[in-house]
C-alpha positions as CSV (number, residue, x, y, z in Angstrom):
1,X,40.0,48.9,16.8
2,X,38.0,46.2,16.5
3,X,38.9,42.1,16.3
4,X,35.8,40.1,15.4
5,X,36.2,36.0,14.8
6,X,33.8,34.0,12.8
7,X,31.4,31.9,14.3
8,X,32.2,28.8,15.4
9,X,29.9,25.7,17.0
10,X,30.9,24.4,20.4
11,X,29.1,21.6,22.4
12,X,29.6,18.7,24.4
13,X,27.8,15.4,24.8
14,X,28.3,12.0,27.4
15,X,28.0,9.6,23.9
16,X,25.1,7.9,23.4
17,X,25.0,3.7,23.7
18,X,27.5,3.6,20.7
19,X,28.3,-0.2,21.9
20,X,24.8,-1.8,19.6
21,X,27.3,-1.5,16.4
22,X,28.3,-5.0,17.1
23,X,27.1,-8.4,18.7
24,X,29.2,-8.3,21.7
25,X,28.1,-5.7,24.2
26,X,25.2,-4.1,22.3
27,X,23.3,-2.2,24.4
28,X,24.8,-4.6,27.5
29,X,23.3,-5.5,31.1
30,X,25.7,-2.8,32.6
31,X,23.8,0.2,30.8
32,X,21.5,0.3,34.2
33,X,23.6,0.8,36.5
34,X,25.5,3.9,36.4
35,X,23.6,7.1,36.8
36,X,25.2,9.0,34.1
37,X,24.5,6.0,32.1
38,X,20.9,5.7,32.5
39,X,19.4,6.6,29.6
40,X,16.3,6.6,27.6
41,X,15.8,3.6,25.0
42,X,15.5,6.1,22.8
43,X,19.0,7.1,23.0
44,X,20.8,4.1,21.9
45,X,18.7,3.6,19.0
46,X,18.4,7.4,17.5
47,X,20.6,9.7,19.8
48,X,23.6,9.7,18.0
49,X,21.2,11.8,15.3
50,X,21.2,14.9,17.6
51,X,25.1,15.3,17.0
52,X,24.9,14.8,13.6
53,X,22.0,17.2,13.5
54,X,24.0,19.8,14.8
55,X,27.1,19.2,13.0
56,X,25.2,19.7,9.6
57,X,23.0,22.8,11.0
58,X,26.0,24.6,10.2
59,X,28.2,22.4,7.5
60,X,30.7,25.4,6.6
61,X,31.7,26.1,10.1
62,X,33.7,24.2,12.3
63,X,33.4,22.6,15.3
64,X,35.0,22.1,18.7
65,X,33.6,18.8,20.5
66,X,34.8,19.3,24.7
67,X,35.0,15.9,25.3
68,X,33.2,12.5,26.5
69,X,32.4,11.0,23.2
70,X,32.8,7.9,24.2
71,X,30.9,6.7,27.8
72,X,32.1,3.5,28.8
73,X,35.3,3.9,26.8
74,X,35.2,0.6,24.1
75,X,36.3,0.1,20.7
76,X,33.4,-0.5,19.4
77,X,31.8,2.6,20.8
78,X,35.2,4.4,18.8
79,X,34.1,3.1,15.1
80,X,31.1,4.6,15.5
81,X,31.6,8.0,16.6
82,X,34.3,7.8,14.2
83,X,32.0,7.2,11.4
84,X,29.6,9.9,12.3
85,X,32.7,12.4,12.2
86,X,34.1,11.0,9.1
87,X,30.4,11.9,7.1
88,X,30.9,15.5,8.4
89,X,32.5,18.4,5.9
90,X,33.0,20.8,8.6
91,X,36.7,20.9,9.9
92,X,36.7,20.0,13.8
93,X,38.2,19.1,16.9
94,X,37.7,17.1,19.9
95,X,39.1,17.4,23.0
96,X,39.3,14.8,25.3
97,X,37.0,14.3,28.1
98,X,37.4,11.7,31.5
99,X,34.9,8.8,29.8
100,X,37.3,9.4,26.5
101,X,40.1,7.0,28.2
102,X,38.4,5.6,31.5
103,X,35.8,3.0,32.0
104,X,32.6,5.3,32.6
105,X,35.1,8.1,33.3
106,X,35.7,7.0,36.7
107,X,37.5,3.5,36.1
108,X,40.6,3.0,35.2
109,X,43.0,-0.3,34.6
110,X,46.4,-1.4,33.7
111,X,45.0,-3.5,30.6
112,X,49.3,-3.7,29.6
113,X,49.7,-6.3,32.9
114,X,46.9,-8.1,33.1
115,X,47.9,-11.0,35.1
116,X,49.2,-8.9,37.3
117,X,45.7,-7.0,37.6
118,X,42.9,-9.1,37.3
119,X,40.4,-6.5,37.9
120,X,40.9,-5.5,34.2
121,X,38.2,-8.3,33.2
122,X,35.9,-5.8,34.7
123,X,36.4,-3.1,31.7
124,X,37.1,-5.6,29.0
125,X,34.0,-7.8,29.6
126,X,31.7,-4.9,29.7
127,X,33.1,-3.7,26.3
128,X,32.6,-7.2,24.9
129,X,29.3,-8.2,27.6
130,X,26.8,-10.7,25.3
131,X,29.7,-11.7,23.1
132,X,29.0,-15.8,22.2
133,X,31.6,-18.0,23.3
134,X,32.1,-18.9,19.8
135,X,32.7,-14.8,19.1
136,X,36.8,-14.7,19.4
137,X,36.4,-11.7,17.2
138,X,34.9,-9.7,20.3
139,X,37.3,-11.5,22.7
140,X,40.1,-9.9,22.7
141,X,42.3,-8.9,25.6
142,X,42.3,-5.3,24.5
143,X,38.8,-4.6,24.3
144,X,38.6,-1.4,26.2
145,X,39.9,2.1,25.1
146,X,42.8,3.6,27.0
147,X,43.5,7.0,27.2
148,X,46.5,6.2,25.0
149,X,44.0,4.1,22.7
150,X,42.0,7.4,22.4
151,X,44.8,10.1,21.6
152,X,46.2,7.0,19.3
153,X,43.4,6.6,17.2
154,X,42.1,10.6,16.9
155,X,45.9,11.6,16.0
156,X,45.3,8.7,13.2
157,X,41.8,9.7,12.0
158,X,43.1,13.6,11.8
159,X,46.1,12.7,10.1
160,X,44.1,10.6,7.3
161,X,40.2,11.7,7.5
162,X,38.6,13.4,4.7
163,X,41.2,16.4,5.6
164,X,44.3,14.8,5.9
165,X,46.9,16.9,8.0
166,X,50.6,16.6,5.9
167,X,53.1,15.6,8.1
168,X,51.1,14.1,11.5
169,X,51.5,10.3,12.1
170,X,49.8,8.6,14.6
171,X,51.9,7.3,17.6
172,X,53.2,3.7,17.6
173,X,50.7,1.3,19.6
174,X,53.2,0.7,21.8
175,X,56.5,3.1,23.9
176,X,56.3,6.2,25.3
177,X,55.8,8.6,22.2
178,X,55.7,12.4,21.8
179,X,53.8,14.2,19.3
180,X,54.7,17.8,18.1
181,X,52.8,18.8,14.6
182,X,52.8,21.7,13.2
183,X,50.3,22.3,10.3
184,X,52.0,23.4,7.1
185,X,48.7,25.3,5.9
186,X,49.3,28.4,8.6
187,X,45.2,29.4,8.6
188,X,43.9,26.2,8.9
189,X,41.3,25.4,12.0
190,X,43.5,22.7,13.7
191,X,46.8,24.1,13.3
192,X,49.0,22.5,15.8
193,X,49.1,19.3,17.9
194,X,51.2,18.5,21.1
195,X,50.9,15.0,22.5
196,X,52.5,12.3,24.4
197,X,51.6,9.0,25.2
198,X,52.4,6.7,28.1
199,X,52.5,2.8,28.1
200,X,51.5,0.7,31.5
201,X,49.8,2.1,34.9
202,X,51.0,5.4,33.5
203,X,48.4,5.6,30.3
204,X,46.0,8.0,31.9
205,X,48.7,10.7,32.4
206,X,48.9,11.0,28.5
207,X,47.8,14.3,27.1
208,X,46.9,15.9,24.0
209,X,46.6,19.4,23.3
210,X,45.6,21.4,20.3
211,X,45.8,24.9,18.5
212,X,43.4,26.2,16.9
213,X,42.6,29.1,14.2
214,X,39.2,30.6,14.2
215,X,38.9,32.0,10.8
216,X,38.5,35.7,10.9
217,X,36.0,37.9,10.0
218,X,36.1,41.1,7.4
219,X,38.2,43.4,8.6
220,X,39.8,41.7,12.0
221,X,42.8,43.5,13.3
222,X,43.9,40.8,15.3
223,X,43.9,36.5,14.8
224,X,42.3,34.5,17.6
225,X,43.2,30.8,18.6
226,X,41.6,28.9,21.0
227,X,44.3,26.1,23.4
228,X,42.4,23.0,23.6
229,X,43.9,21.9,26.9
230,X,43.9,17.8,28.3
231,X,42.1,18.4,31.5
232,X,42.0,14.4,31.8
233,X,45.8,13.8,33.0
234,X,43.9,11.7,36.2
235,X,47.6,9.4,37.1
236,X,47.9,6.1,37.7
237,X,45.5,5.8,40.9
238,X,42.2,5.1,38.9
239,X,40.3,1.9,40.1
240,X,37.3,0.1,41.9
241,X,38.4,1.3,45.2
242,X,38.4,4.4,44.6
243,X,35.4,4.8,43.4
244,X,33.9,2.6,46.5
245,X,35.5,4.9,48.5
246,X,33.6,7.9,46.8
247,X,36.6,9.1,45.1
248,X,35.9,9.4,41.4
249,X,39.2,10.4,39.3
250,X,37.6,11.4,36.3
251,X,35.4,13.8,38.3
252,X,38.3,16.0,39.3
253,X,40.2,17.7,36.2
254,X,44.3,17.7,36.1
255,X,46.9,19.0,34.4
256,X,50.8,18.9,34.6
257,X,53.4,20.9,34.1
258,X,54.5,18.6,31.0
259,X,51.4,19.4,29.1
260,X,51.7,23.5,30.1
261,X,55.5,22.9,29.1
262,X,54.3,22.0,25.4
263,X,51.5,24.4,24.9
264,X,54.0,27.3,26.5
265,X,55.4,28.3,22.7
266,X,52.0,28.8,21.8
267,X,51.5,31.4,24.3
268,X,54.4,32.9,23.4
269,X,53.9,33.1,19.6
270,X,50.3,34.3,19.7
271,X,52.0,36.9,22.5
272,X,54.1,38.0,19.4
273,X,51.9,37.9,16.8
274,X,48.8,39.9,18.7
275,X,46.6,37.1,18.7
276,X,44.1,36.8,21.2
277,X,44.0,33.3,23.3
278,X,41.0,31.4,24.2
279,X,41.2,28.5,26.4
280,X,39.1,25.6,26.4
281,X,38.8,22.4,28.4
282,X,36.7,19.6,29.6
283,X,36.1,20.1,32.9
284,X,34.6,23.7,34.4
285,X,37.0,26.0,36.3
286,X,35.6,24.7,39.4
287,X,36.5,21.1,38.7
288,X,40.3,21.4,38.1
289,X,42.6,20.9,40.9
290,X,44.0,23.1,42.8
291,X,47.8,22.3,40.9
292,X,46.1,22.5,37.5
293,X,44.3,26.3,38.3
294,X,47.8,27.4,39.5
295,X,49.5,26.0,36.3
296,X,47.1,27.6,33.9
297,X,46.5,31.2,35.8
298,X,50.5,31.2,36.0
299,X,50.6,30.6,32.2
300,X,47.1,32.7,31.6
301,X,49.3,35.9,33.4
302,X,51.8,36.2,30.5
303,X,48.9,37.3,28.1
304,X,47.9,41.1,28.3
305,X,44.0,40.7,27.2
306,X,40.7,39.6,28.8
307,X,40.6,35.9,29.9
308,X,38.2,33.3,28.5
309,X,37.9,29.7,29.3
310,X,35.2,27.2,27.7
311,X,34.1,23.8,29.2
312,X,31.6,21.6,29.5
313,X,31.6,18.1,31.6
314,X,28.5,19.1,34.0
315,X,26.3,18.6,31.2
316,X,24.2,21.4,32.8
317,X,25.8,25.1,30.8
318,X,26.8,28.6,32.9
319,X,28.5,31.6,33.0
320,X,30.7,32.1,35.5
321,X,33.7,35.1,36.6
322,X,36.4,33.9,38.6
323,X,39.2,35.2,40.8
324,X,40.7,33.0,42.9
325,X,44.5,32.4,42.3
326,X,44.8,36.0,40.1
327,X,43.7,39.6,40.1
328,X,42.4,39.6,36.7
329,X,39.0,37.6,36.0
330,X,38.0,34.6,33.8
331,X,35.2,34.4,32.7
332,X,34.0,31.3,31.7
333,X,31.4,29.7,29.6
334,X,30.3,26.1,30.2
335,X,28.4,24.4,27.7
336,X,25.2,21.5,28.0
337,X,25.2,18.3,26.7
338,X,23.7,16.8,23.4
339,X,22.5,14.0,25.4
340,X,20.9,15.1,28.7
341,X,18.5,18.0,28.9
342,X,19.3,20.7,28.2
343,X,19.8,19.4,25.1
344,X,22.1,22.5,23.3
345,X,24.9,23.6,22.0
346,X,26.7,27.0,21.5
347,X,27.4,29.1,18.4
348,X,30.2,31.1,19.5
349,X,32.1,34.1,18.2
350,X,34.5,36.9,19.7
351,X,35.1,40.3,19.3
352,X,37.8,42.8,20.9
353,X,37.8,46.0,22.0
354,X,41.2,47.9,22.4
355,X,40.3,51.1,23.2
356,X,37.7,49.4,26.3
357,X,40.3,46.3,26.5
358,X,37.5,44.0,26.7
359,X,36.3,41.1,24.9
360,X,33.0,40.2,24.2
361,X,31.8,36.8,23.6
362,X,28.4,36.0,21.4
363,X,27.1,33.1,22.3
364,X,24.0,32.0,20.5
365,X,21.8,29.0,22.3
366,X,21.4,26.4,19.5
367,X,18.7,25.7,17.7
368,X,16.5,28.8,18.3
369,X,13.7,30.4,16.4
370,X,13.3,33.6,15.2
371,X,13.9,35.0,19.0
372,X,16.8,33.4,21.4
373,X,15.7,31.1,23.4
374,X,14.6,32.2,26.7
375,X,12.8,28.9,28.6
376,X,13.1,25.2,28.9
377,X,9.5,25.7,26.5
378,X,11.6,27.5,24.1
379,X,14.3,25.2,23.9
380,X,11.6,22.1,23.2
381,X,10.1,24.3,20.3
382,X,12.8,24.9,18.6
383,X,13.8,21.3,18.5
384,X,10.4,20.0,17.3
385,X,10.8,22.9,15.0
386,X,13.9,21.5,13.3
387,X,12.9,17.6,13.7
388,X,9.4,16.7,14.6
389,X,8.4,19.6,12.5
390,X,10.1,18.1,9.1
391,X,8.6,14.6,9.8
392,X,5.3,15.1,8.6
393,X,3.6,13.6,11.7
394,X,2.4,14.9,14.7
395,X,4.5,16.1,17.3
396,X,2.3,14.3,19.9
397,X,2.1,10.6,17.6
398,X,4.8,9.1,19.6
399,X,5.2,11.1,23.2
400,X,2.4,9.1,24.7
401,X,4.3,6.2,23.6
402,X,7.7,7.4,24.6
403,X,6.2,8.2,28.3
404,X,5.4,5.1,28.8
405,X,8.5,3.3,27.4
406,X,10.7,5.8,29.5
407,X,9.0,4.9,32.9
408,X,9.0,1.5,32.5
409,X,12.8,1.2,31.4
410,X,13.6,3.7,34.9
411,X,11.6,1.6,36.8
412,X,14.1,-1.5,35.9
413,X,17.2,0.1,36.9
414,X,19.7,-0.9,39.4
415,X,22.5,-0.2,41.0
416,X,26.3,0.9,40.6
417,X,27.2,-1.5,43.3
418,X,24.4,-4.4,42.0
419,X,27.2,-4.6,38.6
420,X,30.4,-4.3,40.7
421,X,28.9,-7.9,42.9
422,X,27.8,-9.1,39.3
423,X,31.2,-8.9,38.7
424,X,32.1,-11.8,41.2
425,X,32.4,-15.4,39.5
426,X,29.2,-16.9,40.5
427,X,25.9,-17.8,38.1
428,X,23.6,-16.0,41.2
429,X,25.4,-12.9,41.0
430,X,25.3,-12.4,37.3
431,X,21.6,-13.3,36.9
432,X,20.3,-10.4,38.2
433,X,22.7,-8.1,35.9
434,X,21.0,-10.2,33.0
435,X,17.5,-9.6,34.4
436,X,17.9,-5.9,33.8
437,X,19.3,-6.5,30.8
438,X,16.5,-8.5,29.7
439,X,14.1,-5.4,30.8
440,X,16.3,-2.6,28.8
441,X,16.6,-5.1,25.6
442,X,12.8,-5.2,25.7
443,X,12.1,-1.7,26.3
444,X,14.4,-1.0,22.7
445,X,12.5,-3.9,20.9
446,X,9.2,-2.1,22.0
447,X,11.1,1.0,20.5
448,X,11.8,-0.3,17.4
449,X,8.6,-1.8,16.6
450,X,6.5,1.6,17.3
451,X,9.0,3.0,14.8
452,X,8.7,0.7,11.8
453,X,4.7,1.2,12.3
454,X,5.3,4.9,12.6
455,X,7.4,4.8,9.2
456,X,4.6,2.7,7.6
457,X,2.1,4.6,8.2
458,X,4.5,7.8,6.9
459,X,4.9,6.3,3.2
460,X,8.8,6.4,3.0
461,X,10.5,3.7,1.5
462,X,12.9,2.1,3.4
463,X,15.9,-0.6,2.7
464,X,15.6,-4.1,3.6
465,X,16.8,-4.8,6.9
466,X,18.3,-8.5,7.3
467,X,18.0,-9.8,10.8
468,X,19.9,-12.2,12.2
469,X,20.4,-15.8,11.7
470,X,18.4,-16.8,15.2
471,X,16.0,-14.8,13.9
472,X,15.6,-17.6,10.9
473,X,14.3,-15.9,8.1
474,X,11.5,-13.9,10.3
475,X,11.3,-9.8,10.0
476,X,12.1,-7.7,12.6
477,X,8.4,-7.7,13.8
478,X,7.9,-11.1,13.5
479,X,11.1,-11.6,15.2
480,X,10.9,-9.2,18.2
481,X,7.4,-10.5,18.9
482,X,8.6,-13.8,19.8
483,X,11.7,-12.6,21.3
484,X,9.6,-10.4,24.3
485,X,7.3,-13.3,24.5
486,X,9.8,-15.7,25.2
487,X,10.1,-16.2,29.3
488,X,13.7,-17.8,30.5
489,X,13.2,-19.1,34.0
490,X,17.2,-20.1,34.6
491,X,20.7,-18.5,34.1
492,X,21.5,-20.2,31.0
493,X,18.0,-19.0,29.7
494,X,18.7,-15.2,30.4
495,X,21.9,-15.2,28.8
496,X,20.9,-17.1,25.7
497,X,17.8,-14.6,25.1
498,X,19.5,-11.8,26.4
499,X,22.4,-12.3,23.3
500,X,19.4,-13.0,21.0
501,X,17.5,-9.6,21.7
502,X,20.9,-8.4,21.6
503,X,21.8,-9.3,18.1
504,X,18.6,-8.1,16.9
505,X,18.9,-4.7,18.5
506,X,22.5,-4.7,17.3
507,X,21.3,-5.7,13.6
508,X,18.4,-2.6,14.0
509,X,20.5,-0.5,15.8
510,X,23.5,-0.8,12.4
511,X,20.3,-0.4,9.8
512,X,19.5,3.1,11.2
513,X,22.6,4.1,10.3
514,X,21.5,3.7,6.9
515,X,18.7,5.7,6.9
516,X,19.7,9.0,5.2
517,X,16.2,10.4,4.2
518,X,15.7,13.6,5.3
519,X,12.0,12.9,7.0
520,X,14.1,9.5,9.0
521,X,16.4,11.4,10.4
522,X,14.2,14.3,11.1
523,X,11.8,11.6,13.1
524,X,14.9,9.8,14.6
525,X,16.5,12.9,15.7
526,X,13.0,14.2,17.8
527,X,12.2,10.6,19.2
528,X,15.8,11.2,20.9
529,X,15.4,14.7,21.9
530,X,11.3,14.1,23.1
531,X,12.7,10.9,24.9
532,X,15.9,12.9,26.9
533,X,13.0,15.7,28.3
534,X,10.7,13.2,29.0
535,X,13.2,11.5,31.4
536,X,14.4,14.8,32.8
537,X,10.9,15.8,33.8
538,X,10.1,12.0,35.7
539,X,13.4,12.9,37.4
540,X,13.0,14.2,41.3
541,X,14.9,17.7,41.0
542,X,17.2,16.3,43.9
543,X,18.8,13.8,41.2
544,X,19.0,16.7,38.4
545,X,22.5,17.3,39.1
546,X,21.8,21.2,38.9
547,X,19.9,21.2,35.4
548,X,16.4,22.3,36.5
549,X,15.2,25.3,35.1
550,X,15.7,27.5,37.8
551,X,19.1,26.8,38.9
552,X,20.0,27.3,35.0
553,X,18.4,30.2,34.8
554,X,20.1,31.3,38.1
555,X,23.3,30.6,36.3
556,X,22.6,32.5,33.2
557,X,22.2,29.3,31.2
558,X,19.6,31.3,28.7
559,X,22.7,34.5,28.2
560,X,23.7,34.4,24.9
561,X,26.9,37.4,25.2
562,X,29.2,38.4,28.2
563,X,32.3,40.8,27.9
564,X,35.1,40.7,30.4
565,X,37.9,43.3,31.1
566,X,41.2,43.6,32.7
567,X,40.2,43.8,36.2
């Protein structure tokens, strides 16, 4: 007997600089100074294409995100990866992840008490960062997402999206809530929600877990749902000091018994109904507590079939068996990012042996030629393939540029603990934040310029884009000449071009999100992925975080199927 499940596509990504939606915060001084938040140019301006590449690779399948779509965790960084989902016709889920919640994943704040907590200002005015005084709009007191903000607003935008769920409502802004949804459609993808959300210091020990149906293929004997688990439960005891102290909360997965409480009926029913259960969460194996492996293996024991558990949150993508804590192994799959190399996601499916009691999991490296991919070399190829390919131009037209732009905008980073001093009240402190700032604004500018001359030069005809008023009248070109020839030499000066460049980028940065020809985004989408590689090669390996080649390959990053048995 045999149990095969459809294909479905599974990847991760750390979001791209979604905050250059808006004129507060766009693409603000703090994006040098945490590592994970060091990023190409290229990214903020065309690396939320690479999601929506691979979401409309496959358009009829759906789509399990594993967290961190937001990075620093803002509002404005929400709209727009809540647009990009909304234009999507595949049915999905996300899951959270520890930046989906907590400032850069590692911060966290009681923004509910905030004279009580001062340090909040911290999170909120990087989320509104560059805002004009005059900007009340982007001055709020609630700027920065919460982990109850995030479960808020996805519960919302799944119960009224372009596949509205009957019967789920969104939790109240405010009051301890619990969610427990139940879809009325019994094969559809997301087909139950359990949820509760917590007011005050206690916000970040919110979950949200989900159910999900893979649809199955011709012939399957048995159904299979995946749990999407909340590995991102980090408590109360989320701040500055901890991270000084090098203890980062969102670095370390958790979750408590009131989450396995709610997700124990699904166990049960799939126990009674044959289905096979697949577990998935942000953080790998390895990265849960020691509580939150005891919890899950406890509740893992009850089933009487291979164990599988998917992740991603190292942005690096493994295979891995464990036994610690049980007899019978897990194996695991861990999946890369969409925004640091290797740039990938999965295209999985499962099948079941009875008579072996094993399962087998096919798990095809996206995109990939004709032959899987096998290299770092084949990974690049199959990408220009895709993009670069389908622009018309030259793969090469814009790498020499991009090398360049790259280096320069590495060489002008700083440091984590540069922004936390910046954060101080003093004019001396915060000029040197606005100094980098000033280097990463012009390294976009320089960005967008090559680009328009690129798409000149292609033929395509392109809407007008309006720049902003300090721009008076002039076109982008015009207008980001003068800006990166302008020289401030005092605070006042840095801040006042810094929100200037800022609103430009920010104007730019919302026109690309109109582009919808096919040879735009193709060109958009390889700048992004040519730009991420670039920056991963000019890294030392030492800084790689365990993505070079041969470490992946020591991992079985390139295996595209593993089985797993009983013992």
């Amino acid at each position: 007997m045999l149990t095969i499940a459809h294909p479905i596509s599974i990847f991760s990504l750390l979001a791209w600089r979604a905050r250059s939606n808006e004129e507060t915060g766009n693409d603000s001084a703090v994006d040098t100074y945490v590592e994970v938040a060091q990023r190409p140019p290229e990214q903020p301006l065309f690396g939320r294409r690479i999601p929506e590449w691979a979401l409309n690779h496959d358009p009829d399948e759906p789509f399990l995100h594993l967290g961190d779509v937001l990075d620093l965790s803002c509002r404005i960084e929400a709209k727009r990866v809540a647009d990009m989902f909304r234009g999507t016709r595949n049915a999905g889920a996300i899951l959270p992840g520890n930046h989906d919640g907590l400032m850069f994943g590692i911060y966290g704040y009681n923004v509910f008490a905030v004279k009580l907590d001062p340090a909040v200002r911290h999170w909120h005015q990087t989320c509104r960062r560059g805002a004009a005084p005059e900007d009340t709009s982007h001055k709020t007191p609630n700027e920065a997402l919460t982990k109850r903000d995030f479960i808020t607003g996805y519960i919302a935008a799944q119960a009224s999206g372009r596949r509205p769920k009957p019967g789920l409502h969104a939790p109240p802004p405010t009051g301890e809530h619990q969610v427990s949804w139940r879809s009325p459609d019994p094969p559809a993808y997301l087909s139950a929600i359990e949820a509760k959300v917590l007011d005050g210091n206690r916000y970040a020990d919110s979950y949200l877990a989900q159910r999900l149906r893979l649809p199955p293929a011709p012939g399957a004997t048995r159904g299979v749902i995946i749990i999407g688990l909340d590995t991102n439960q980090a408590g109360g005891l989320v701040g500055t000091w901890d991270v000084i102290r090098g203890r980062s909360p969102g670095s370390m997965g958790r979750v408590r018994p009131d989450q396995i409480e709610a997700i124990d009926p699904w166990v049960e029913e799939a126990i009674r109904q044959g289905d096979l259960v697949i577990f998935a969460g942000h953080h790998n194996w390895a990265s849960l507590d020691l509580s939150a492996r005891i919890l899950l293996r406890a509740e893992m024991a009850k089933l009487h079939q291979p164990l599988v558990y998917l992740s991603a949150h190292t942005h690096s993508g493994f295979w891995a068996v464990h036994r610690s804590l049980a007899r019978q192994p897990l194996l695991e799959l861990n999946v890369s990012s969409l925004s640091d190399w290797p740039i990938a996601y999965r295209r999985i499916s499962f099948a079941y042996d009875a008579g072996a009691q094993r399962l087998l999991v096919r798990a095809d490296l996206m995109p990939h030629g004709d032959q899987p991919v096998k290299s770092y070399a084949d990974l690049m190829a199959a990408w220009e393939a895709e993009t670069c390919a389908r622009t018309g131009l030259p793969a090469d037209l814009v790498k020499e540029f991009d090398v360049a732009v790259v280096k320069k905008q590495r060489e002008s980073r700083g440091s984590l603990m540069e922004w936390l001093l910046a954060a101080i009240p003093c004019e001396t402190c915060e000029q040197t934040l606005y100094e980098h700032a000033q280097a990463y604004q012009d390294a976009l500018l320089q960005t967008l310029l090559q680009g328009s001359s690129v798409v000149k030069r292609s033929g395509v005809q392109m809407p007008v884009l309006e720049t902003p008023a300090s721009c008076g009248g002039a076109k982008l070109e015009s207008c980001a000449k003068v800006l990166l020839a302008e020289k401030p030499h005092d605070y006042k000066g840095h801040v006042d071009l810094f929100r200037r460049k800022a609103a430009l980028v920010a104007a730019a940065n919302d026109y690309l999100d109109r582009l919808d020809h096919p040879k735009a985004k193709a060109y958009m989408t390889c700048r992004a992925v040519q730009a991420v590689k670039i920056d991963f090669d000019a890294t030392p390996e030492a800084r790689t975080e365990n993505r070079s080649e041969a470490k992946r390959r020591a991992e079985a990053f390139f295996r595209i199927e593993a089985s797993v048995g009983m013992d």
